[in-house]
KOLNUPA-262477 format. One line per 5 residues: number of its first residue (from 1); their letters; for each residue x, y, z of N, C-alpha, C. Coordinates in steps of 0.05 Angstrom, whole numbers, plus 5000, padded with zeros to 4 digits. Example, Ala and Ser with C-alpha at 12.3 -4.5 7.8 and 13.67 -1.06 7.14 Angstrom:
1 = as = 5264,4886,5156,5246,4910,5156,5264,4934,5156  5257,4955,5142,5273,4979,5143,5258,5001,5157;
//
This chain:
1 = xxxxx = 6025,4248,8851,5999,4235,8857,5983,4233,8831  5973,4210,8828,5958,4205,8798,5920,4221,8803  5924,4226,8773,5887,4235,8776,5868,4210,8790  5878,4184,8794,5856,4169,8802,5862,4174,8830  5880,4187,8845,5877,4183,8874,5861,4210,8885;
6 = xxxxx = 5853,4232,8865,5844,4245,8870,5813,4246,8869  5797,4221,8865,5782,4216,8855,5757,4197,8872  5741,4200,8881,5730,4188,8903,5724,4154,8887  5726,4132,8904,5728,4118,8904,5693,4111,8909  5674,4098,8883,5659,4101,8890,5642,4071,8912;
11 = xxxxx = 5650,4051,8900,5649,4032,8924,5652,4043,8958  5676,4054,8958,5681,4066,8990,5659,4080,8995  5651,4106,8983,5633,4120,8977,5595,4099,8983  5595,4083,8970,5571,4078,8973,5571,4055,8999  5588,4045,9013,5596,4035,9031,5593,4049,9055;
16 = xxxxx = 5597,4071,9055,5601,4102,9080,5573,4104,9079  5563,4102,9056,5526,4115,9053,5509,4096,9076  5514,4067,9063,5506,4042,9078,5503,4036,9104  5530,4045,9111,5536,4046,9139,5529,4071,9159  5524,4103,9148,5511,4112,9156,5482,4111,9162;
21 = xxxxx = 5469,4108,9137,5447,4093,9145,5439,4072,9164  5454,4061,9165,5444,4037,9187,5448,4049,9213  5475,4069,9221,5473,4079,9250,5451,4096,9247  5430,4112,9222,5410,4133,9231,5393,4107,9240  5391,4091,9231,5364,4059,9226,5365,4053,9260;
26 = xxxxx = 5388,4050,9268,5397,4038,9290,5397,4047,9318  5399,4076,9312,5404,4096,9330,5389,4100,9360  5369,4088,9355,5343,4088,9372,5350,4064,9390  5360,4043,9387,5361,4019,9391,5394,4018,9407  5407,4028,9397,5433,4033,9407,5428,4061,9436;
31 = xxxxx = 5414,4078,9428,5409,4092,9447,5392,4078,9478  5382,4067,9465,5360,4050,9483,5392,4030,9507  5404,4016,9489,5417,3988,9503,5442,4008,9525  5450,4031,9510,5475,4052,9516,5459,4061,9551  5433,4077,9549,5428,4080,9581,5421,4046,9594;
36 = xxxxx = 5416,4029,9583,5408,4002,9602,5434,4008,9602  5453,4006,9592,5482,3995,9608,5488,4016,9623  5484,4034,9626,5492,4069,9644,5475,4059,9670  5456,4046,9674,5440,4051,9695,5444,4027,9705  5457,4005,9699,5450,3987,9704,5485,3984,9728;
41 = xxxxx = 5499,3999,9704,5528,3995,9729,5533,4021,9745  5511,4040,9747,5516,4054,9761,5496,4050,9788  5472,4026,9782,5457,4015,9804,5451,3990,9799  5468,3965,9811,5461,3943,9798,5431,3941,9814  5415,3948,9819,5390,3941,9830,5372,3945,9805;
46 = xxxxx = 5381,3966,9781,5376,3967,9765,5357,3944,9749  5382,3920,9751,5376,3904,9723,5369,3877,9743  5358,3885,9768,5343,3861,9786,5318,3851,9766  5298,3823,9761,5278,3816,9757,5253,3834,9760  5255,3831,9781,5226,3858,9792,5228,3879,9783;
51 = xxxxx = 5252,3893,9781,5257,3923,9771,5254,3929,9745  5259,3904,9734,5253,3899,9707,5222,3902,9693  5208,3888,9700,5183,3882,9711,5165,3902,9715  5181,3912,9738,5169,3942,9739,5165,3963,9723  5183,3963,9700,5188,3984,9679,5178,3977,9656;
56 = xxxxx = 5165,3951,9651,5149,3949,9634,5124,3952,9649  5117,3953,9664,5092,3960,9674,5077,3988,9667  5101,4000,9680,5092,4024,9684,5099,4039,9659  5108,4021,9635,5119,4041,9611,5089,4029,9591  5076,4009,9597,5059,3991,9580,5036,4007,9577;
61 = xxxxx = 5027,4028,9598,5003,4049,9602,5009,4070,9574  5038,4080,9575,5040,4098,9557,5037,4088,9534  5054,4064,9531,5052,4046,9507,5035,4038,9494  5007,4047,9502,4982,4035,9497,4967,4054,9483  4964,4077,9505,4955,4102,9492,4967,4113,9468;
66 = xxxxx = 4998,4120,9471,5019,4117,9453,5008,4117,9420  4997,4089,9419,4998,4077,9390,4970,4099,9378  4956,4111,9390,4931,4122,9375,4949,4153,9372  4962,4157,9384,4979,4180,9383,4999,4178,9371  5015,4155,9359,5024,4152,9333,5012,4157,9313;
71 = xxxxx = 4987,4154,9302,4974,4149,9282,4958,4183,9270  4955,4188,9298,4950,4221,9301,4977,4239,9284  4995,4228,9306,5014,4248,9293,5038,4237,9262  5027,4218,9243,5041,4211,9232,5014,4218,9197  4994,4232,9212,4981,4250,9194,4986,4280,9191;
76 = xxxxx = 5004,4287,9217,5015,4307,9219,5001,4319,9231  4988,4314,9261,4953,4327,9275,4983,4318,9303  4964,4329,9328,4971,4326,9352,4948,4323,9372  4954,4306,9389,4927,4303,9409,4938,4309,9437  4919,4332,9446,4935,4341,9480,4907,4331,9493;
81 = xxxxx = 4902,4311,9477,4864,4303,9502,4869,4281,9506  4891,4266,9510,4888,4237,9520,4885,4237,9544  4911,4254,9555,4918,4249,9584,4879,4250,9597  4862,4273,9588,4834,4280,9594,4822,4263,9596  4818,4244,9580,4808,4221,9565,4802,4198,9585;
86 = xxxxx = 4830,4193,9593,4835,4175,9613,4824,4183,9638  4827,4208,9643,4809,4215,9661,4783,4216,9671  4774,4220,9650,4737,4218,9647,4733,4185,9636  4751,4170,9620,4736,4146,9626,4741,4132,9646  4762,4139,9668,4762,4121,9689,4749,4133,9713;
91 = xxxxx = 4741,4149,9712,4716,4168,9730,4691,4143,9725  4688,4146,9693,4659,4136,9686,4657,4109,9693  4679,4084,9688,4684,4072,9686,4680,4055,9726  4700,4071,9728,4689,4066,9767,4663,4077,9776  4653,4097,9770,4621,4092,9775,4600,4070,9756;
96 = xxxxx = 4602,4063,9741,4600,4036,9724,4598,4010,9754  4619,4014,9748,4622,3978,9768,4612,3987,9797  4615,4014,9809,4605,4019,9837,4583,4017,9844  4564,4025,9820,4543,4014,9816,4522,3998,9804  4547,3974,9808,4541,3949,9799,4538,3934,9778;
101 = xxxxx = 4548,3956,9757,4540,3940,9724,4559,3918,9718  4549,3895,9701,4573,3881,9690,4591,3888,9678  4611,3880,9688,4648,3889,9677,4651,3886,9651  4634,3870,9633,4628,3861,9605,4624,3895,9603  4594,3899,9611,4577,3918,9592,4591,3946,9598;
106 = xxxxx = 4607,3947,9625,4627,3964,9641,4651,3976,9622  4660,3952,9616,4682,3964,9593,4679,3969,9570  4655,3955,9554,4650,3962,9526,4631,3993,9530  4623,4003,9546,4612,4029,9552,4637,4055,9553  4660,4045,9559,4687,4055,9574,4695,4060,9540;
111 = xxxxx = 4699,4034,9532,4713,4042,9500,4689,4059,9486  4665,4061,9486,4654,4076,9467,4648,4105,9473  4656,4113,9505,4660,4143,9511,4677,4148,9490  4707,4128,9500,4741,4149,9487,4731,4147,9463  4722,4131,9445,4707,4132,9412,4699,4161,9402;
116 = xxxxx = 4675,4159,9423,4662,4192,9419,4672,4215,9421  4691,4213,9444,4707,4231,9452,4733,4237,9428  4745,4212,9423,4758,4216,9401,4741,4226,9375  4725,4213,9374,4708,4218,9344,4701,4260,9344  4694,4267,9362,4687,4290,9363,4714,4307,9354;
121 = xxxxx = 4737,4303,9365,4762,4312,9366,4770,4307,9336  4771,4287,9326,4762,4284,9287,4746,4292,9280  4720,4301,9279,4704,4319,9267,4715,4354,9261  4727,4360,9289,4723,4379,9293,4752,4392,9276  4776,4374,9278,4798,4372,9265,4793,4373,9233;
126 = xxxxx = 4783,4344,9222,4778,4341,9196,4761,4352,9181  4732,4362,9193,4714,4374,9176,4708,4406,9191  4717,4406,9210,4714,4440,9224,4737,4451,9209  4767,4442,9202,4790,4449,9195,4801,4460,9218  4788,4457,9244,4798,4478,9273,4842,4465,9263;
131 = xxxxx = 4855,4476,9272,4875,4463,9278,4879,4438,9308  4890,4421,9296,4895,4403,9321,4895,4407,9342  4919,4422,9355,4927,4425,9376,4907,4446,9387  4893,4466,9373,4870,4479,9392,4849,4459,9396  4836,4443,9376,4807,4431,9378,4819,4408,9402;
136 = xxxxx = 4841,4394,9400,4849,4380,9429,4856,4386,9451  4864,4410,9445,4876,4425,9478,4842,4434,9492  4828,4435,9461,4800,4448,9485,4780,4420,9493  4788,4391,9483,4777,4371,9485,4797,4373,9515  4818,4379,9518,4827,4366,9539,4825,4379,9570;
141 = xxxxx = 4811,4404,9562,4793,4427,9581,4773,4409,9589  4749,4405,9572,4722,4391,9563,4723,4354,9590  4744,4337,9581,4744,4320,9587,4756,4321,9623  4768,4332,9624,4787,4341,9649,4757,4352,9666  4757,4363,9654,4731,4381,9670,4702,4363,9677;
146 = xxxxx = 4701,4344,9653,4670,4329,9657,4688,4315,9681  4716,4304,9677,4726,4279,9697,4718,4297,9737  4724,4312,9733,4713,4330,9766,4683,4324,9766  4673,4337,9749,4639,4337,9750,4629,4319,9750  4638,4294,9746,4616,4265,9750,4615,4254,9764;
151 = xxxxx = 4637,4271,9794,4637,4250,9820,4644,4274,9842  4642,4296,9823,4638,4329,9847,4669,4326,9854  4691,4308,9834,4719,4314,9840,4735,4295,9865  4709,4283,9859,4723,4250,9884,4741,4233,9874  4751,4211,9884,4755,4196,9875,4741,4171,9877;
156 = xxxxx = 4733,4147,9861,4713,4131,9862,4738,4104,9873  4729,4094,9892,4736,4068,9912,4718,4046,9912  4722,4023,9916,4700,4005,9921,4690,3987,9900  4713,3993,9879,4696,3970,9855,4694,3942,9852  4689,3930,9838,4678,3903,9835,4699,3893,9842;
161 = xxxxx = 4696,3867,9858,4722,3847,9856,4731,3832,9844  4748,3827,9826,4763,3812,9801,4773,3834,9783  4762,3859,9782,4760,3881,9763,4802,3882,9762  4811,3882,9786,4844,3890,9786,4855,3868,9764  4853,3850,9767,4856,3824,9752,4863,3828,9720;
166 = xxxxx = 4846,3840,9715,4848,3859,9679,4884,3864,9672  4893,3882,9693,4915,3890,9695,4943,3885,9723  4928,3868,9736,4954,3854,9751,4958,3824,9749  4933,3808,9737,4949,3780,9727,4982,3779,9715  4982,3757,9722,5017,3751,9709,5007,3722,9698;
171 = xxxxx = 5025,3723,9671,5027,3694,9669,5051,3679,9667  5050,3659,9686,5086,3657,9695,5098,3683,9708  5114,3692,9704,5126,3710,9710,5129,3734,9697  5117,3734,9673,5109,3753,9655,5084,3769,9655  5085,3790,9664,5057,3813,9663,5036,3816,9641;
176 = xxxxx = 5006,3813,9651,4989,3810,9630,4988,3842,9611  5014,3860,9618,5016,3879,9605,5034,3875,9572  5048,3851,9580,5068,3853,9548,5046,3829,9534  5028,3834,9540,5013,3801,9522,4997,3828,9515  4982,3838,9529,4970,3869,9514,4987,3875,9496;
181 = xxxxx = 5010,3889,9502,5023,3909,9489,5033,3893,9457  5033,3863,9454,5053,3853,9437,5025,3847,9415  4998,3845,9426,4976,3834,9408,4969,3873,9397  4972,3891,9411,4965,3917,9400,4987,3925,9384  5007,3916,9390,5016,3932,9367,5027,3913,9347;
186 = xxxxx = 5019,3887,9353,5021,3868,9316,5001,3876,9303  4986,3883,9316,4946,3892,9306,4954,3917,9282  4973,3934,9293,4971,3966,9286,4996,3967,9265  5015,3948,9271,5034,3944,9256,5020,3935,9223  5007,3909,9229,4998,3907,9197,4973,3919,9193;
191 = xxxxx = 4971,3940,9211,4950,3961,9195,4966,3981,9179  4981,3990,9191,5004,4016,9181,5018,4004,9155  5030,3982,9157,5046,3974,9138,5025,3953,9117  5011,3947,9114,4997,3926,9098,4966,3925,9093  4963,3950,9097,4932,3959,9082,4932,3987,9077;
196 = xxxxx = 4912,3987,9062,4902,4020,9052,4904,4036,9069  4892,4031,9092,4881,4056,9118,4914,4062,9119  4930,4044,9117,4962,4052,9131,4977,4079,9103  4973,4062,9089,4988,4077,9069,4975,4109,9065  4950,4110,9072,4940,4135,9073,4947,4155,9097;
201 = xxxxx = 4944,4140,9112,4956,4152,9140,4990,4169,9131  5004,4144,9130,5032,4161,9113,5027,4185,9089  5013,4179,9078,5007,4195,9052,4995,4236,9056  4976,4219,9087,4964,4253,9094,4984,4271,9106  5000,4247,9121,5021,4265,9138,5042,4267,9118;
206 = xxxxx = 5050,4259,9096,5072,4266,9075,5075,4290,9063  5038,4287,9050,5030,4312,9043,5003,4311,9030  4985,4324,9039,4956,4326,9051,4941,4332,9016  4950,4350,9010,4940,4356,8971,4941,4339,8956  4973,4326,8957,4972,4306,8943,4954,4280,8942;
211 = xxxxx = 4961,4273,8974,4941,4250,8979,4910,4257,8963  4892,4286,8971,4875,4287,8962,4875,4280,8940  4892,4297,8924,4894,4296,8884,4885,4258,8880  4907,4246,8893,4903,4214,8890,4884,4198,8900  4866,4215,8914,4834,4201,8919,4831,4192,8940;
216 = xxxxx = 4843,4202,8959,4846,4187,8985,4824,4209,9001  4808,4193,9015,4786,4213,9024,4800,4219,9064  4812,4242,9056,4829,4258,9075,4817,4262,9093  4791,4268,9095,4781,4275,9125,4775,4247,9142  4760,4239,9122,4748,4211,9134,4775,4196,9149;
221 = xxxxx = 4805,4195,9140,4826,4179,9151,4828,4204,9170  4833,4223,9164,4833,4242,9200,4816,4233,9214  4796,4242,9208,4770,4235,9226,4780,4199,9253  4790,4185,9224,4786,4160,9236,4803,4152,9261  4831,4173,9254,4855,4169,9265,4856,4182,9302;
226 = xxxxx = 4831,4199,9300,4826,4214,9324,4810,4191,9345  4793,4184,9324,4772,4160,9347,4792,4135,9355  4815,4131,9341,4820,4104,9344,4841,4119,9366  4853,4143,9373,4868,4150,9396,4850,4151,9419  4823,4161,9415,4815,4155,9438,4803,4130,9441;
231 = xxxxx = 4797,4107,9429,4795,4084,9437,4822,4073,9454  4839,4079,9443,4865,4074,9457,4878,4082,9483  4868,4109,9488,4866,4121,9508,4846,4113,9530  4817,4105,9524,4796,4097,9538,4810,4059,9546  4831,4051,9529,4835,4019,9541,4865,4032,9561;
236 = xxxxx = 4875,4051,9561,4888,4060,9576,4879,4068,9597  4862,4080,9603,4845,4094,9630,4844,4067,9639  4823,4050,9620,4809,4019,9645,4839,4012,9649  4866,4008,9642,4877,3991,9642,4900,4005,9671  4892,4030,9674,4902,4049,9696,4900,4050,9728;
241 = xxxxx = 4863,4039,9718,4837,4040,9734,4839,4013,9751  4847,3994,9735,4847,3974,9744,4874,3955,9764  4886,3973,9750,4923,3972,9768,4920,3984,9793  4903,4010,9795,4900,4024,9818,4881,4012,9833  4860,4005,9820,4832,3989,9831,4822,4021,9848;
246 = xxxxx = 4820,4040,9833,4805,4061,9840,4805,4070,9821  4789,4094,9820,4791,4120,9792,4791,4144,9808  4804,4166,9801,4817,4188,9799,4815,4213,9786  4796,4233,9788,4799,4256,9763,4824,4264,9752  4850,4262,9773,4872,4270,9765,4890,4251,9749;
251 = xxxxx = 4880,4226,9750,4886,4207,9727,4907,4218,9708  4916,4209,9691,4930,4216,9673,4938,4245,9666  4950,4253,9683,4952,4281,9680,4985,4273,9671  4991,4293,9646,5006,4298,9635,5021,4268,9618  5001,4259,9612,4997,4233,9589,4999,4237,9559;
256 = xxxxx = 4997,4271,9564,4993,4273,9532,5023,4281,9516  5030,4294,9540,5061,4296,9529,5084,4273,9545  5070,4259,9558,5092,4231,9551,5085,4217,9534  5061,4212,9519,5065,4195,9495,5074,4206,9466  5063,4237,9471,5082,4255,9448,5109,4245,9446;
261 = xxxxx = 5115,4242,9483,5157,4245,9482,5152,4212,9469  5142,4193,9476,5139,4164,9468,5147,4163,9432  5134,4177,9424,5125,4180,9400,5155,4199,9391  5150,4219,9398,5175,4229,9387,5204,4214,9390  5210,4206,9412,5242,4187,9422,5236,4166,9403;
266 = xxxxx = 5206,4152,9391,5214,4135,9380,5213,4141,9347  5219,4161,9345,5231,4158,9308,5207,4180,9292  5184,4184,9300,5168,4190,9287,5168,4215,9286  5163,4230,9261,5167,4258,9257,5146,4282,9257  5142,4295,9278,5121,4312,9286,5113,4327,9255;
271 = xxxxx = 5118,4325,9234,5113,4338,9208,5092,4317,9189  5096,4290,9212,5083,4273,9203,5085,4263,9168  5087,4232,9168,5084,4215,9147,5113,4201,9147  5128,4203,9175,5146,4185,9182,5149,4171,9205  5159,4149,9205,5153,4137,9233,5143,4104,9233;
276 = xxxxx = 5151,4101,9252,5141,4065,9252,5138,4062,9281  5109,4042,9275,5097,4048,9304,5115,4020,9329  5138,4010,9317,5155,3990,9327,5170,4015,9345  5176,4040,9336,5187,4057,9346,5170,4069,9372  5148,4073,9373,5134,4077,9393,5136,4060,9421;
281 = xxxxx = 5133,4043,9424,5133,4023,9440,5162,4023,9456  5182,4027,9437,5206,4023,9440,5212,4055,9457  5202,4081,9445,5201,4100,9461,5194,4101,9486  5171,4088,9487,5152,4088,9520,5174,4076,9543  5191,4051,9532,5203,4036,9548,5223,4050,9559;
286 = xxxxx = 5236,4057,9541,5271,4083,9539,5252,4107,9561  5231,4116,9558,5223,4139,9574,5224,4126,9609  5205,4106,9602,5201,4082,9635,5219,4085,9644  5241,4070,9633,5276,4073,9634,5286,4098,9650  5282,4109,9637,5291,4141,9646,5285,4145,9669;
291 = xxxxx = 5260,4147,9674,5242,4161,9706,5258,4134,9720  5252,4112,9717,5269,4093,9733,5286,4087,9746  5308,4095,9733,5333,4090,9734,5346,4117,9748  5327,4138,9740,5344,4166,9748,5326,4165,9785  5302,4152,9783,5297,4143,9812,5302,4127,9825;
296 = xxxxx = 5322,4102,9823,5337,4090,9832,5365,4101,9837  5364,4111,9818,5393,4134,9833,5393,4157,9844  5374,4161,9861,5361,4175,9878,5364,4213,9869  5356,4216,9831,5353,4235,9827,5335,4249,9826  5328,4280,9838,5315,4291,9852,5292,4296,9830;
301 = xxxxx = 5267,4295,9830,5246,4297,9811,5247,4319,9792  5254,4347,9811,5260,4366,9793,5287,4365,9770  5302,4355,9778,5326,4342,9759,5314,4330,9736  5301,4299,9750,5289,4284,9724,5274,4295,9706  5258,4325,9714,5244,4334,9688,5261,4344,9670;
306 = xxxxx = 5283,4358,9685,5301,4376,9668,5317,4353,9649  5322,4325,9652,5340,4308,9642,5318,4300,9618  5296,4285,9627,5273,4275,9605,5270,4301,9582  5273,4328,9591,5265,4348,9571,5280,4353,9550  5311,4348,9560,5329,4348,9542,5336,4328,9527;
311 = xxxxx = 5328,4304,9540,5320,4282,9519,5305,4289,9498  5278,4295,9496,5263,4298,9480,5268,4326,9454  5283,4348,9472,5292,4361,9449,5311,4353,9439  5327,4335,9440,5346,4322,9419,5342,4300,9409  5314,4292,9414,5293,4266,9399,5295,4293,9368;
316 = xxxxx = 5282,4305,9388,5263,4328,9361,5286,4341,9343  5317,4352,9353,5336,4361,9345,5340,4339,9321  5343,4319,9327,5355,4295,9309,5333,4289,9294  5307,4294,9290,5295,4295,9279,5289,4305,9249  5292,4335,9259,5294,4360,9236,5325,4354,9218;
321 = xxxxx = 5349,4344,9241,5375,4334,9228,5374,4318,9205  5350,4297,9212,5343,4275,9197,5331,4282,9168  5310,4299,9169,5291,4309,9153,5308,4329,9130  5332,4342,9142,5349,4358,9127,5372,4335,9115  5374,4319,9130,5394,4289,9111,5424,4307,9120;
326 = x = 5421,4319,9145,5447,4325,9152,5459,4300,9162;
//
């Protein structure tokens, strides 16, 4: 055997690199098409029109909230106050129209709660230094709790008529949920990728000193990244509120860790300053998918948590894999 056969071949070599890379690039996307085809021939009712339909529906809610909880956690912060959020603004939001205000002044009142609500949750993060996950886990006490107290824990019935319309128009045959979902996240896409606010966002969650050292005013982009989840969360509640055509204190309960799993299944790294918010959206759907399909094949709820959970720790497993360049 000659010394050159002993000898790695570096073309092959950078070829193997290429190609690995593209299955890590890909992975999400191949995972995604791998259960549509698992579910689809193990229930062709599956891949019916309506059923279809249905799963962007009901994945478009997460998908929404989702994106402010990308942005959270891609500074390397966590928000457990959305699911809350949604709560108390669709509380507020149905006493709003129940008593009679215009749906105009109704919903721009709706977005500037989740604002506040978010904004406080950045204050308290960025310039308190509280850690994340406490200053939101106690926002999500706070919000949960006002959502009982502003209607003594009712639920509010009776709202304006046209109000459902927001969120069950179709146009053609297409749900006024992917015309939302495709203008929010072109919106957030060339925010992340093609301005300052984006590159800072990557930069805090990369690494927080440095960014400072390079002049990036760190709190102010936390701060900012908290209000714009709960703006996102507050067009999630109306957009909840209005599917149901009621409001609910129990609203969004446990919202905060499906758009975490949203967020996490789609690529983004809880250490934050990785991630693409194309990946998010794409999470929410693969999650929809999941509860869907494992309910069309008439698996038992307690099952589906145990199946979704292990999804998500091998979101997060492949993650750390990723981060180590195993």
């Amino acid at each position: 055997m000659s010394v050159l056969d002993n000898k790695t071949n570096p073309t092959m070599t950078m070829n193997h690199l290429k190609f690995s890379n593209t299955i890590k690039k890909m992975s999400l996307y191949l995972a995604f098409i791998v259960i549509f085809l698992v579910f689809s021939l193990i229930n062709p009712s599956f891949i019916t029109l309506n059923n279809i339909l249905n799963i962007i529906v009901q994945s478009s809610i997460i998908a929404i909230i989702g994106v402010g909880q990308t942005l959270v956690i891609l500074t390397g912060g966590i928000d457990l106050s959305v699911g809350s959020i949604v709560a108390f603004v669709g509380i507020a939001t149905g006493l709003m129209l129940k008593a009679g205000m215009p749906l105009a002044y109704a919903l721009i009142i709706a977005i500037l709660i989740g604002m506040v609500l978010g904004m406080l949750n950045g204050i308290v993060v960025s310039y308190g230094r509280v850690p994340s996950f406490i200053a939101t886990l106690g926002m999500m006490g706070v919000a949960r709790g006002g959502a009982l107290a502003l209607n003594s824990g009712k639920p509010v019935a009776g709202l304006q008529a046209g109000f459902e319309k927001i969120a069950t128009t179709s146009i053609g045959t297409i749900p006024i949920f992917v015309f939302y979902c495709v203008a929010i996240y072109a919106t957030i896409y060339v925010l992340l990728e093609h301005t300052k606010f984006g590159r800072h966002v990557y930069a805090i969650g990369g690494n927080t000193v440095a960014a400072r050292l390079s002049g990036v005013r760190v709190k102010r982009v936390e701060a900012l990244v908290y209000v714009i989840a709960g703006i996102f969360a507050a067009m999630g509640a109306i957009m909840l509120t209005a599917r149901l055509n009621y409001a609910t204190p129990i609203a969004g309960s446990g919202y905060e860790l499906d758009t975490i799993a949203a967020v996490v299944i789609g690529g983004t790294s809880l250490s934050g300053g990785q991630g693409k918010i194309i990946g998010t959206l794409v999470g929410a759907l693969m999650l929809g998918m999941l509860k869907n399909g494992l309910t069309i094949c008439n698996v038992a709820a307690y099952y589906q948590q145990i199946i979704i959970g292990v999804v998500i720790i091998m979101a997060v497993f492949a993650d750390r894999m990723k981060e180590k360049n195993i």
